[in-house]
Backbone as JSON, one array per atom type, in Angstrom:
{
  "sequence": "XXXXXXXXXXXXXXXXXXXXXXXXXXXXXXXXXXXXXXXXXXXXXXXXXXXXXXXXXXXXXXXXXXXXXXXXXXXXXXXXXXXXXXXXXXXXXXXXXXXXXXXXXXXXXXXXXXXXXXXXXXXXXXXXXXXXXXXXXXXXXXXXXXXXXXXXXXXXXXXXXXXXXXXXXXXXXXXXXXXXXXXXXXXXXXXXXXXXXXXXXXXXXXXXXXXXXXXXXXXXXXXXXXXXXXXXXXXXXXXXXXXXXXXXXXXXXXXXXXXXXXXXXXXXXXXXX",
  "N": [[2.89, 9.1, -113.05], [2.24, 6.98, -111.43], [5.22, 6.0, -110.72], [5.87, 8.21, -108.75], [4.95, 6.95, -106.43], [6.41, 4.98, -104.53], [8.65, 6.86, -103.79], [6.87, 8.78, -102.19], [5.96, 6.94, -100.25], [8.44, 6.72, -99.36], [8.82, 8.58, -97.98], [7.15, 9.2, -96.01], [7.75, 6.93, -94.56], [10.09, 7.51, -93.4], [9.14, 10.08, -92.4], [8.09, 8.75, -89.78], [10.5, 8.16, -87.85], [11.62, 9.25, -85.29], [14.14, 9.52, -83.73], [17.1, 9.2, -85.0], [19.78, 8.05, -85.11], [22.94, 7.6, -86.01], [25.75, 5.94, -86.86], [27.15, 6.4, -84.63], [29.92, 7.21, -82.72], [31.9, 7.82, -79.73], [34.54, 8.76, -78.09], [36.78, 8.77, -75.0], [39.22, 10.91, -73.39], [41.21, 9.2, -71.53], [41.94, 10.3, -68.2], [43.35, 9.01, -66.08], [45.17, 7.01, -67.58], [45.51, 8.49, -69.55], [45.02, 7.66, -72.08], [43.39, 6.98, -75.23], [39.87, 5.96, -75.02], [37.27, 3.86, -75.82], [34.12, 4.56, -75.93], [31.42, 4.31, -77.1], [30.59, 3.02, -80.54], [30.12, 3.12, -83.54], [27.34, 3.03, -83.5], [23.58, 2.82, -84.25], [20.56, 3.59, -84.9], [16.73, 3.76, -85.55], [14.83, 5.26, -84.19], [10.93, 5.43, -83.59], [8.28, 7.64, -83.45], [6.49, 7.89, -80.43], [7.52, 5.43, -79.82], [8.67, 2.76, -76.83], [11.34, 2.14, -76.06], [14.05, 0.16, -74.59], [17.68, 0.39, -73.84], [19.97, -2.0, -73.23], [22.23, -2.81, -70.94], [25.43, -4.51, -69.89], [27.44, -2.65, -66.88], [29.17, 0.18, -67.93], [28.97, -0.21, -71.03], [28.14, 2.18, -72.54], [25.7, 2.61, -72.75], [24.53, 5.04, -71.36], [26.12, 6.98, -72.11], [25.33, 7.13, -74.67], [22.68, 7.87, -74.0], [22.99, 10.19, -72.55], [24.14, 12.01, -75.19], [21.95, 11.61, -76.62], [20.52, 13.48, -75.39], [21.69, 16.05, -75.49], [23.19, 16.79, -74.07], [25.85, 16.0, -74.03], [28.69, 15.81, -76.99], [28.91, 13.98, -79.74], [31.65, 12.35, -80.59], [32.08, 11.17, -83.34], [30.12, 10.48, -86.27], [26.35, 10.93, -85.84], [22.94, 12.28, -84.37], [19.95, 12.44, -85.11], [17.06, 14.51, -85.28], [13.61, 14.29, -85.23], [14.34, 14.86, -88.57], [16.76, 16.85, -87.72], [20.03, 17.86, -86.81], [20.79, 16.86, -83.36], [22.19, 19.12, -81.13], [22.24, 20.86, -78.56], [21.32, 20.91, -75.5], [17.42, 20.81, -75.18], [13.98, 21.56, -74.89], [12.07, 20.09, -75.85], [12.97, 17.38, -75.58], [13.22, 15.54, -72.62], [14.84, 14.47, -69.14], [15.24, 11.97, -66.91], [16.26, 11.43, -64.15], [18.97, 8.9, -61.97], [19.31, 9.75, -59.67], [16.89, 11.45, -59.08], [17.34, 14.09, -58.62], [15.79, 16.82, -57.86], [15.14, 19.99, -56.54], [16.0, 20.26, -53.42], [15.28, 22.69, -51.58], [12.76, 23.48, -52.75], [8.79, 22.65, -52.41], [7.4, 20.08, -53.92], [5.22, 20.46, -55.46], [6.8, 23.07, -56.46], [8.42, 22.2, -57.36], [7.75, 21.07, -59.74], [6.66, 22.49, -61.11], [9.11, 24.15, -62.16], [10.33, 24.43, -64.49], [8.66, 25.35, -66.19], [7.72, 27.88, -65.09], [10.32, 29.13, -65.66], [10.07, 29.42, -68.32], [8.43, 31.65, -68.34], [6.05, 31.09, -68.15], [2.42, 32.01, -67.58], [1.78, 32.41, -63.6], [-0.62, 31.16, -62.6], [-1.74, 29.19, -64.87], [0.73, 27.19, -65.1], [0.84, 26.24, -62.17], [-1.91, 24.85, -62.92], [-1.14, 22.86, -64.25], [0.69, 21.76, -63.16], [-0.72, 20.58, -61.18], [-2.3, 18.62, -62.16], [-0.38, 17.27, -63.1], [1.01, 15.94, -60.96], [-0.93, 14.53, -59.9], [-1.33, 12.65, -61.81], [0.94, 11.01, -61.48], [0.57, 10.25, -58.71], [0.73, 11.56, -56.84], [-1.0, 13.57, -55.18], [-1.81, 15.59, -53.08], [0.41, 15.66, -51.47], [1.51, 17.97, -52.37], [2.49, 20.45, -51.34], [5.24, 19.09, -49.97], [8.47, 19.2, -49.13], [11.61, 17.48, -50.65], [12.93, 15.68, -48.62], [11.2, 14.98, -47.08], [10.03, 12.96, -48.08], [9.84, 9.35, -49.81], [12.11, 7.24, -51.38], [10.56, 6.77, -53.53], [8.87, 7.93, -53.96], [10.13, 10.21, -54.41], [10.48, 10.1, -56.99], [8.55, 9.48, -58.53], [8.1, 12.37, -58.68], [10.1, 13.76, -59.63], [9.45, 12.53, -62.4], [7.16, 14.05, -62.68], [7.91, 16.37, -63.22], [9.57, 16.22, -65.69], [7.9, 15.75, -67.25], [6.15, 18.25, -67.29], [6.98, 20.29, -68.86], [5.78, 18.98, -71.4], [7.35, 17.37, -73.07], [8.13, 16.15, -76.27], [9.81, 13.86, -76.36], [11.01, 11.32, -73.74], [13.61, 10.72, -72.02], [15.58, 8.4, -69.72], [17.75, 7.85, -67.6], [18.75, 4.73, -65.99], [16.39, 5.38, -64.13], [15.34, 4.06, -62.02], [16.91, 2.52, -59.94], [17.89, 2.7, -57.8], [15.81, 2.37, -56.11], [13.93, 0.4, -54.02], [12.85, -3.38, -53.81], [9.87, -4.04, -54.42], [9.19, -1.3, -54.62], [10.59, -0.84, -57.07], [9.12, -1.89, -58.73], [6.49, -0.97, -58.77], [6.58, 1.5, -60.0], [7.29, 0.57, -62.12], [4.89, 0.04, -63.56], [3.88, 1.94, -63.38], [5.41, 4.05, -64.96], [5.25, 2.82, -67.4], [2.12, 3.11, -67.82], [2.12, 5.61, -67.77], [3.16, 6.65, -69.69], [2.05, 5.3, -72.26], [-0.19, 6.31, -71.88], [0.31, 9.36, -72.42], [1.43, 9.43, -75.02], [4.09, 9.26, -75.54], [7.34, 9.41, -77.0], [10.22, 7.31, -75.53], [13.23, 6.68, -73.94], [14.54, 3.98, -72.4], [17.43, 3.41, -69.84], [19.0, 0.92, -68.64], [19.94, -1.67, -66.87], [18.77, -3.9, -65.9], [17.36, -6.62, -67.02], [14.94, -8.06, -66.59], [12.81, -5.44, -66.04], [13.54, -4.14, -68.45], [12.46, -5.49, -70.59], [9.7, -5.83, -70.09], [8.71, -3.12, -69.81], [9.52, -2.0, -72.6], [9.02, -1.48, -76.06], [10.56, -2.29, -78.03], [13.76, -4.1, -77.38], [16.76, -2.98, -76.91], [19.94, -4.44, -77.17], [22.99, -3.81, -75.97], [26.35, -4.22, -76.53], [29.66, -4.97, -74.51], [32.54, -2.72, -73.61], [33.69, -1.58, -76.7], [30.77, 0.28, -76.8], [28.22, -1.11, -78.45], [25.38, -1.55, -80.99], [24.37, -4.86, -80.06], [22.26, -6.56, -80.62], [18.47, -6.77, -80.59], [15.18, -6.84, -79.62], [11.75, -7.35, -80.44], [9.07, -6.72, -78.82], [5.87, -8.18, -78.17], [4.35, -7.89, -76.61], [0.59, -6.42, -75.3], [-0.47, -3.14, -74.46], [-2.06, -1.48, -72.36], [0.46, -2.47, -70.44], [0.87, -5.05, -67.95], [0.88, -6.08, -63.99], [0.49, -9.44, -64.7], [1.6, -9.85, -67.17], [4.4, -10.58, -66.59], [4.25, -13.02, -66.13], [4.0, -14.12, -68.17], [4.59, -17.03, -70.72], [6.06, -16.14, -73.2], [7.21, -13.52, -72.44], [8.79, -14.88, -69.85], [10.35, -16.5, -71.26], [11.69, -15.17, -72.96], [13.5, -13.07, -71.44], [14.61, -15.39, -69.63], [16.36, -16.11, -71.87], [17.62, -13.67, -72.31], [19.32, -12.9, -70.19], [20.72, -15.67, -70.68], [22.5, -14.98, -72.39], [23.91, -12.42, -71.43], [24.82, -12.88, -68.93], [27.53, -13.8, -69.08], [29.04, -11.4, -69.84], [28.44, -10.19, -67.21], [29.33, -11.42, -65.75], [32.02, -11.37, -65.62], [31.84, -8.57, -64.84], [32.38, -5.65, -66.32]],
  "CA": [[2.41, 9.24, -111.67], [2.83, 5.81, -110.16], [6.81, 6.02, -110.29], [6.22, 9.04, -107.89], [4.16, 6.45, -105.73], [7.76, 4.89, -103.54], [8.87, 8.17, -103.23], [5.57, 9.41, -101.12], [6.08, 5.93, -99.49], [9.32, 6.61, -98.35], [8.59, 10.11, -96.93], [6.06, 9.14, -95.16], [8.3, 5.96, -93.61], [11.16, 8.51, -92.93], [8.85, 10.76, -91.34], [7.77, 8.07, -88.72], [11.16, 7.93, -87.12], [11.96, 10.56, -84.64], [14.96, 9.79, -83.5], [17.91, 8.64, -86.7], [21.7, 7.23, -84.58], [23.88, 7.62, -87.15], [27.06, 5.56, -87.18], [27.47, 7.28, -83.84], [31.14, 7.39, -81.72], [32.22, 8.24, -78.54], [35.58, 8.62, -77.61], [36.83, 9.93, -74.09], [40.57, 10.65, -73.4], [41.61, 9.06, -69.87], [42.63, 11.04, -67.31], [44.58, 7.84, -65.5], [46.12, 6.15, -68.53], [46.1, 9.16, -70.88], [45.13, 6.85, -73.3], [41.7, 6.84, -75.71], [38.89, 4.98, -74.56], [35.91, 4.02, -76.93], [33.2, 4.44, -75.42], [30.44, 3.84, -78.6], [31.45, 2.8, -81.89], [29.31, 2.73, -84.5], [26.45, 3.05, -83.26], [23.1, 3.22, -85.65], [19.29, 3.78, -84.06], [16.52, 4.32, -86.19], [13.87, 5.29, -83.25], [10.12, 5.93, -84.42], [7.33, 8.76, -82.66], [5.5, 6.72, -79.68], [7.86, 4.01, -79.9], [9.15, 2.89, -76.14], [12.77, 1.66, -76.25], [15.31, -0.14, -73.24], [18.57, 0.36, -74.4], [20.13, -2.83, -72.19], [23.93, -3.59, -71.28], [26.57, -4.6, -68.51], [27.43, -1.23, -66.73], [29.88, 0.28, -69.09], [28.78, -0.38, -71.92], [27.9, 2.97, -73.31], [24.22, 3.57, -72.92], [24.53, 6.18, -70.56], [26.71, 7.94, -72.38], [24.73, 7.53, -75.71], [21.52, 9.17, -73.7], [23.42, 11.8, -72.71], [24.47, 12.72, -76.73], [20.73, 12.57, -77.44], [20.04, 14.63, -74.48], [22.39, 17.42, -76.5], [24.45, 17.1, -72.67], [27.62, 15.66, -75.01], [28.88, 15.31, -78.3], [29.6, 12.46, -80.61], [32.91, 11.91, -81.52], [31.82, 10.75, -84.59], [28.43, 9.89, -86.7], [25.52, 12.22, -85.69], [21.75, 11.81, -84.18], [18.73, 13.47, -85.48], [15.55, 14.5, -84.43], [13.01, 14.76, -87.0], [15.89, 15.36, -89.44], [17.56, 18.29, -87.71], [20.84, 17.2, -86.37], [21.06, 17.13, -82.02], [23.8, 20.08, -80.85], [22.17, 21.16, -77.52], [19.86, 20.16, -74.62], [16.38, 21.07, -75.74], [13.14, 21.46, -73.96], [11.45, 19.07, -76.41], [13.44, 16.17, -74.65], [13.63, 15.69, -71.25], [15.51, 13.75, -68.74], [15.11, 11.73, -65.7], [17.99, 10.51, -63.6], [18.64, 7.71, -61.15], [19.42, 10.5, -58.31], [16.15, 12.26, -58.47], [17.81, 15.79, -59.49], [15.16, 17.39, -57.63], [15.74, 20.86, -55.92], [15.74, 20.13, -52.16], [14.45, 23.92, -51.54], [11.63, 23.59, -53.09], [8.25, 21.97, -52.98], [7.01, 18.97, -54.81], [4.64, 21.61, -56.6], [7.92, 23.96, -56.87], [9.77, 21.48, -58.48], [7.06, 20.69, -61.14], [6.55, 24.09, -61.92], [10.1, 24.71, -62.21], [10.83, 24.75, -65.77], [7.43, 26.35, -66.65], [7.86, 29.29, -64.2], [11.31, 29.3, -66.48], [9.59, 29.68, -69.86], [7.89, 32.7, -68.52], [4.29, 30.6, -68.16], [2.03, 32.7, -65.84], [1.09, 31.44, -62.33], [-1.89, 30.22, -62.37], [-1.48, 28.42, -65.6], [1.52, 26.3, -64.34], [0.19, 25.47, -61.13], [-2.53, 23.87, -63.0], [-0.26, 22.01, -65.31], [1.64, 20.99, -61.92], [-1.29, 19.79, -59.94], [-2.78, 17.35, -62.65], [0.77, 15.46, -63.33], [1.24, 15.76, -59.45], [-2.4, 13.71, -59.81], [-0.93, 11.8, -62.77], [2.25, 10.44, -60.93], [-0.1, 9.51, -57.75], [1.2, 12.17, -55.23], [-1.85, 14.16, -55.24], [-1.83, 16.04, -51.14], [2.01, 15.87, -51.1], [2.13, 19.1, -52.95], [3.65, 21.06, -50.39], [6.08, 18.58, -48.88], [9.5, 18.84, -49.61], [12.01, 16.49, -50.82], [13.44, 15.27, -47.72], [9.98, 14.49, -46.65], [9.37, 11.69, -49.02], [10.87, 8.66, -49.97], [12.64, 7.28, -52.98], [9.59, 6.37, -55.17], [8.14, 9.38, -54.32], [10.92, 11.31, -55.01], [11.24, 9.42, -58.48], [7.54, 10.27, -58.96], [7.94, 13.84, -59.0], [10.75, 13.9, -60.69], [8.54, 12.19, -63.54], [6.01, 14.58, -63.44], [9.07, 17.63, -63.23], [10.23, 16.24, -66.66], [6.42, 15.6, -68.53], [5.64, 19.75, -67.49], [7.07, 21.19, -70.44], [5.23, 18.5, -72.82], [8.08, 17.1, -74.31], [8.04, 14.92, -77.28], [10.92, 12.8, -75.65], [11.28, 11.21, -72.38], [15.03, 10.36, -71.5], [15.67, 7.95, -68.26], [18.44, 6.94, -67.4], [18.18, 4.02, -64.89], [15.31, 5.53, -63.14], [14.18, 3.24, -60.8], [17.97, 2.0, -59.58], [18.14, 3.35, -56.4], [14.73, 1.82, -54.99], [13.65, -1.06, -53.51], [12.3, -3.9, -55.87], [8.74, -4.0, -54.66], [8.98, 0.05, -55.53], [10.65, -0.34, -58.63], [8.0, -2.64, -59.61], [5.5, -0.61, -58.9], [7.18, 2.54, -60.63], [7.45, 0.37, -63.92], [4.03, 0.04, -63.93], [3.47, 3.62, -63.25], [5.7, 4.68, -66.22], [4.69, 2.17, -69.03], [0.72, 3.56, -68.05], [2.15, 7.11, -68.37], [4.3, 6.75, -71.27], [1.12, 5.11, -72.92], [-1.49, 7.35, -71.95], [0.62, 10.28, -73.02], [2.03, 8.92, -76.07], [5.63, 10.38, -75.6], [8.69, 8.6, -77.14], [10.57, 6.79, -74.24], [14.14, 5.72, -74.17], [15.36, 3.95, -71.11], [18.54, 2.82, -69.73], [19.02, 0.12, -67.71], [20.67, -3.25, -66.9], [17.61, -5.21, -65.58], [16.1, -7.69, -67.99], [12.98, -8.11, -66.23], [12.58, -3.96, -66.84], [14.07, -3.75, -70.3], [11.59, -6.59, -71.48], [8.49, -5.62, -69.51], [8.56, -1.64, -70.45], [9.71, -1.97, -74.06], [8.46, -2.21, -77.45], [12.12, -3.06, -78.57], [14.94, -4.15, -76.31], [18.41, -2.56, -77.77], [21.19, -5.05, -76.47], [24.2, -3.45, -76.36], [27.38, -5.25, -76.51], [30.54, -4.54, -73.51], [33.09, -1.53, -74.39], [33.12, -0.52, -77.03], [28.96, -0.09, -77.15], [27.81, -0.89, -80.31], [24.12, -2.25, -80.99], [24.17, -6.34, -80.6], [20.92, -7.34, -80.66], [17.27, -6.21, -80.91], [14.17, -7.94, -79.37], [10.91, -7.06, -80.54], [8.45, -7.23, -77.61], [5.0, -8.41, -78.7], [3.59, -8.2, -75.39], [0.16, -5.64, -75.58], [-0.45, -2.38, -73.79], [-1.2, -1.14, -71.25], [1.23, -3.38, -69.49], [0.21, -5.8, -66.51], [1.87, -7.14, -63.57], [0.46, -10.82, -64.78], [2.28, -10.37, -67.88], [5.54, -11.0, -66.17], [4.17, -14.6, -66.2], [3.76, -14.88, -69.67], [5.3, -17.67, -71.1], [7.04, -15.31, -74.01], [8.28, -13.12, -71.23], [9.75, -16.07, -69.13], [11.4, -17.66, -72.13], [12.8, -14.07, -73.52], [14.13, -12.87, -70.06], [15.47, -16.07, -69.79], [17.33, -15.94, -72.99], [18.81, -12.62, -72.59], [20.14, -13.69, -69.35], [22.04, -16.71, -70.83], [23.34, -14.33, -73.64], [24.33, -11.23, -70.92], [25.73, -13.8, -67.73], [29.05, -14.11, -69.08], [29.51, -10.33, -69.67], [28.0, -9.3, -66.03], [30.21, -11.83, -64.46], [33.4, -10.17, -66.04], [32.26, -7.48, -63.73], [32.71, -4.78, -66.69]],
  "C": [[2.72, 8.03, -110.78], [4.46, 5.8, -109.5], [6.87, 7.46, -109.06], [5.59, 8.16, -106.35], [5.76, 6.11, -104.31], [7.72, 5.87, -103.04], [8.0, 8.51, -101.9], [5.8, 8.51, -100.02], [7.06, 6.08, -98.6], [9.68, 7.83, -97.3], [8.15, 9.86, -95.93], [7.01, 7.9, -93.68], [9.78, 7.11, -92.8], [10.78, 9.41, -91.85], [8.35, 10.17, -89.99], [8.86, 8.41, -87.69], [11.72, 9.52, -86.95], [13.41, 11.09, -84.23], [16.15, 8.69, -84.8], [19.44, 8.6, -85.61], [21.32, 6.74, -85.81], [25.2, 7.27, -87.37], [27.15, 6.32, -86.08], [28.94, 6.47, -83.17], [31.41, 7.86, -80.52], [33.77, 8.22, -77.9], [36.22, 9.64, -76.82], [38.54, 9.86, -73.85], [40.96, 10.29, -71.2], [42.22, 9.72, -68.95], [43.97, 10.24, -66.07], [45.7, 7.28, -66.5], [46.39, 7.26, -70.04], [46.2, 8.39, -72.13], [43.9, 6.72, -74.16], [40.74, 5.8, -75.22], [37.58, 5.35, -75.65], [34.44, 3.56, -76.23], [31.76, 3.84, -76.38], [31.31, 3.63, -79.74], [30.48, 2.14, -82.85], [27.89, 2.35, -84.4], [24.61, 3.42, -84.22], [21.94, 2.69, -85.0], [18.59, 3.96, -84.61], [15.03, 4.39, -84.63], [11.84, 5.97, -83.81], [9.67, 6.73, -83.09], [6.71, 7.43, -81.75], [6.4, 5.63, -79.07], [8.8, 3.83, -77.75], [10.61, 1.7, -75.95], [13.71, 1.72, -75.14], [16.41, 0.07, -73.97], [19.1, -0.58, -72.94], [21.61, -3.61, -72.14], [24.43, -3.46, -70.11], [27.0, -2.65, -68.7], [28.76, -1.21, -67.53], [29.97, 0.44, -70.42], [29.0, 0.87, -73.27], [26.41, 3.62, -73.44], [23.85, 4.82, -72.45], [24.94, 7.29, -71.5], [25.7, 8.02, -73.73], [23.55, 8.05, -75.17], [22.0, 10.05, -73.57], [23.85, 12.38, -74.07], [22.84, 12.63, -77.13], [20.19, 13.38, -76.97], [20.67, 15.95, -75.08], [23.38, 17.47, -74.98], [26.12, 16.9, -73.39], [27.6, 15.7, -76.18], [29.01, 14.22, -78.81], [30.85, 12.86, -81.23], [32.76, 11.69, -83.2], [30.25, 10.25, -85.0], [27.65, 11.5, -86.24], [24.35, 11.63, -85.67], [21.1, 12.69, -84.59], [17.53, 13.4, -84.82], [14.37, 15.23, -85.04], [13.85, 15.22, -87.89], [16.62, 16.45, -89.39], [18.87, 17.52, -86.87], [20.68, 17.94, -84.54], [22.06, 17.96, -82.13], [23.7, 20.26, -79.57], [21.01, 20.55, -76.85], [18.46, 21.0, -75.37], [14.59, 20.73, -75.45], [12.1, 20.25, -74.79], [11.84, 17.8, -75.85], [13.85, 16.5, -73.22], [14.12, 14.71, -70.57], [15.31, 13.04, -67.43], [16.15, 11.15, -65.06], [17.91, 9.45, -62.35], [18.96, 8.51, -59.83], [18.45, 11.24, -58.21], [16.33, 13.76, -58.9], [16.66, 16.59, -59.08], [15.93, 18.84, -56.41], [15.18, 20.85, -54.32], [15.06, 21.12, -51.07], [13.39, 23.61, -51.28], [10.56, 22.57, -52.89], [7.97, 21.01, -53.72], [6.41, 20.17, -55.84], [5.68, 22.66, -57.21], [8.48, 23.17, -58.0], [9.23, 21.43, -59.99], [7.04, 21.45, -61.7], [7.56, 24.51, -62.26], [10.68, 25.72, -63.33], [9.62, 25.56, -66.68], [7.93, 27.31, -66.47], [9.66, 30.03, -65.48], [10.97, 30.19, -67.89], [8.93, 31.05, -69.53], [6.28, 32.11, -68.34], [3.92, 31.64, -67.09], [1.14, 31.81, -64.65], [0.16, 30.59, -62.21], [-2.05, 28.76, -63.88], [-0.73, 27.25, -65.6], [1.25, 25.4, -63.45], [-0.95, 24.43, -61.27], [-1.81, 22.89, -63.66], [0.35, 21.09, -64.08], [1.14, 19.94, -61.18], [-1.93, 18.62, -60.81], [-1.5, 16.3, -63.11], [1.01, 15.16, -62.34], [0.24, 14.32, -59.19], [-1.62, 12.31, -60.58], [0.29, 10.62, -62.08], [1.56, 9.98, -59.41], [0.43, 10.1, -56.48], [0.12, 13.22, -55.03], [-1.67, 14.34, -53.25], [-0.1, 15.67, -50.77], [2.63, 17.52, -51.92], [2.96, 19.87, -52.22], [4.56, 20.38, -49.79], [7.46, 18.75, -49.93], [10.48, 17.26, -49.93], [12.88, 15.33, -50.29], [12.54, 14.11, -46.15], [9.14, 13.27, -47.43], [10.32, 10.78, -48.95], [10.84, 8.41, -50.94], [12.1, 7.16, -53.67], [8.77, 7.64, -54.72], [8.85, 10.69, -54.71], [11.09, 11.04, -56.69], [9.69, 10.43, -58.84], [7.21, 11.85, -59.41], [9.03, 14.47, -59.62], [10.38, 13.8, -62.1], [7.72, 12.81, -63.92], [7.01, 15.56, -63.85], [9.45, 17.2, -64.83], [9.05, 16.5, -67.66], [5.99, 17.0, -68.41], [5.96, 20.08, -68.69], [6.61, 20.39, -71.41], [6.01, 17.95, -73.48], [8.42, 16.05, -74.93], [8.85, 13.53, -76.75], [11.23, 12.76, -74.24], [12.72, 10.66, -72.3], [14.94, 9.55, -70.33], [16.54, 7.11, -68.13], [18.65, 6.52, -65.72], [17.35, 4.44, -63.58], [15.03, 5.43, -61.38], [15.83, 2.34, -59.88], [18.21, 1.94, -58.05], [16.95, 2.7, -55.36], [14.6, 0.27, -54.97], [13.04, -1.96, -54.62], [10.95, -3.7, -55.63], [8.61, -2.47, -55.18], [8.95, 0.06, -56.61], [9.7, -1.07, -59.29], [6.57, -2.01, -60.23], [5.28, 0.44, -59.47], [7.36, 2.47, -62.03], [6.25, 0.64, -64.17], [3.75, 1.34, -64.33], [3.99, 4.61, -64.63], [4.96, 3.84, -67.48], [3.16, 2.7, -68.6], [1.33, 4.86, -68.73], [2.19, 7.34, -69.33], [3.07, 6.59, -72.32], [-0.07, 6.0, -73.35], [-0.56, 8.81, -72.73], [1.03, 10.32, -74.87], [3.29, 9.05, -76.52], [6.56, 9.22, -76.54], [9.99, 8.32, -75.88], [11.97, 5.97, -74.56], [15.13, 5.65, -72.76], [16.5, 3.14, -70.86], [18.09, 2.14, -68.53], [19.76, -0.9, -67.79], [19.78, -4.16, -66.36], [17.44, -5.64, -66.62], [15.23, -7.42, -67.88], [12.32, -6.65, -67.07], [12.71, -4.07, -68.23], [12.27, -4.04, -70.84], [10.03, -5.75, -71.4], [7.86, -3.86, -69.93], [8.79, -1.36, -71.77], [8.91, -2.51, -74.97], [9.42, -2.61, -77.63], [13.28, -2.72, -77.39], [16.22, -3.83, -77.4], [19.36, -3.28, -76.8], [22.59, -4.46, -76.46], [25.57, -4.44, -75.95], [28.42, -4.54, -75.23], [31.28, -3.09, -73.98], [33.94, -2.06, -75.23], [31.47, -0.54, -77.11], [29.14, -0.21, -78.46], [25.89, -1.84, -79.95], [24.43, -4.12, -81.24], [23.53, -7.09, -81.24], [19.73, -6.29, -80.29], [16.55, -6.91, -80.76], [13.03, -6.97, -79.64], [9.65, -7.52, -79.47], [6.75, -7.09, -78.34], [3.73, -8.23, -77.91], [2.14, -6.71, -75.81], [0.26, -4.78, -74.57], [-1.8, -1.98, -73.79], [-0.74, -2.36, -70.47], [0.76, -3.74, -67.99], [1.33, -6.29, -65.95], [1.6, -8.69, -64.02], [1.13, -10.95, -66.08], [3.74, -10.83, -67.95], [5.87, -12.61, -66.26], [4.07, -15.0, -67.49], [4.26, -15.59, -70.29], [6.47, -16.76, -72.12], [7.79, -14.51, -72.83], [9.35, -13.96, -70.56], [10.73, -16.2, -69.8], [12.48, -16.25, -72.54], [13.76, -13.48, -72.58], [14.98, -14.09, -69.76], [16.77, -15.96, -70.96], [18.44, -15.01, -72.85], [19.54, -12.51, -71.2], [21.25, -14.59, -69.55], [22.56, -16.03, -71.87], [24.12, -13.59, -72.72], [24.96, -11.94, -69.8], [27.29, -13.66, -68.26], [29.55, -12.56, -69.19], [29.16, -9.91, -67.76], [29.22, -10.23, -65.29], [31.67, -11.81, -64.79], [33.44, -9.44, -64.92], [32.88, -6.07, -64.91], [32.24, -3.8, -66.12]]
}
């Protein structure tokens, strides 16, 4: 009986991690130079349930493109991601996505939009609408339900994009660079707004970006990625507790780590890849 003891051990550690990058690849064929381009290369993720994860690199890099292969939007060239040990093939309402344009339907409502993918599934009316109006609450646009999306501005359009992705419940939040497009006091106030969410909900969270400050400040683990080809560089374990404060920006560990990955990432950004 004890020799079956590991075993149980390592089930149990296996079953923690949700998402498994696997030696992953990427390779796109150029349409200017007709020549391969490697976009990832060797890529290898072991992501747990809960866990909230920056993936952080000069633009180029590859992060983009590796959210979109766990989004099921692309393939991998090579390797293969899992999700609870079924291999990714297609998009999948269990993960969802947020984008740095908003992707909201200009038609519709704030409440339209949220409801979108419900009303999809077949949910009935009244059921939805409540689902709509407490993340509407949740995301802090509560009495903007009826306004369209032309009628807001960019952190409120982000906002309801955020709740538009958390309707269907799904285990995985996707975001790539979010908060890019707004101002900084917004995006500041938009980090906050996700690391509460992310927390209170308990989702699994993997965001793209090229800020520091962000990466650091929203992450349990910063994923460094290296120039092209991506590959994983580096890995910072963020110690900081939750729910996340603006005074922990001051925290000496913050300072010094933000610093750091600054004087590591300066010489790639000022390439200009």
């Amino acid at each position: 009986m004890p020799a079956a003891a590991p075993a149980t051990a390592a089930r149990a550690a296996a079953a923690e991690v949700q998402i498994d990058i696997r030696n992953v690849g990427k390779v796109y064929d150029s349409k200017t130079t007709h020549q391969a381009v490697i976009a990832l290369d060797g890529v290898s993720l072991r992501i747990k349930k809960g866990e909230f994860i920056s993936l952080l690199g000069p633009s180029g890099c590859g992060k983009s493109t590796l959210l979109s292969i766990i989004a099921g939007f692309q393939s991998a060239s090579s390797g293969q991601i899992l999700q609870n040990g079924r291999p990714i093939s297609k998009p999948d309402a269990s993960r969802t996505v947020v984008f740095q344009d908003y992707a909201l339907f200009g038609w519709m409502t704030v409440q339209q939009n949220v409801e979108f993918g419900l009303k999809a599934k077949g949910m009935p009316k009244a059921q939805r609408a409540e689902i709509a109006r407490a993340l509407i609450k949740t995301v802090h646009l509560s009495g903007f339900e009826d306004k369209y999306p032309h009628q807001m501005s960019g952190g409120m359009k982000q906002r309801a994009a955020i709740a538009r992705a958390l309707a269907p419940d799904p285990d995985i939040l996707l975001m790539d660079e979010p908060f890019g497009a707004l101002d900084a006091q917004t995006r500041v106030l938009l980090q906050e707004e996700i690391a509460r969410i992310s927390t209170e909900a308990g989702k699994t969270v993997i965001f793209v970006t090229h800020g520091i400050d962000e990466a650091v400040f929203l992450a349990d683990r910063v994923v460094v990625m290296s120039p092209r080809p991506g590959r994983v560089r580096d890995e910072v374990l963020v110690p900081l507790p939750r729910p996340r404060t603006a005074e922990m920006r001051s925290d000496p560990w913050f300072v010094s780590t933000v610093k750091d990955l600054w004087e590591t990432l300066k010489p790639e950004w000022q390439k200009g890849d």
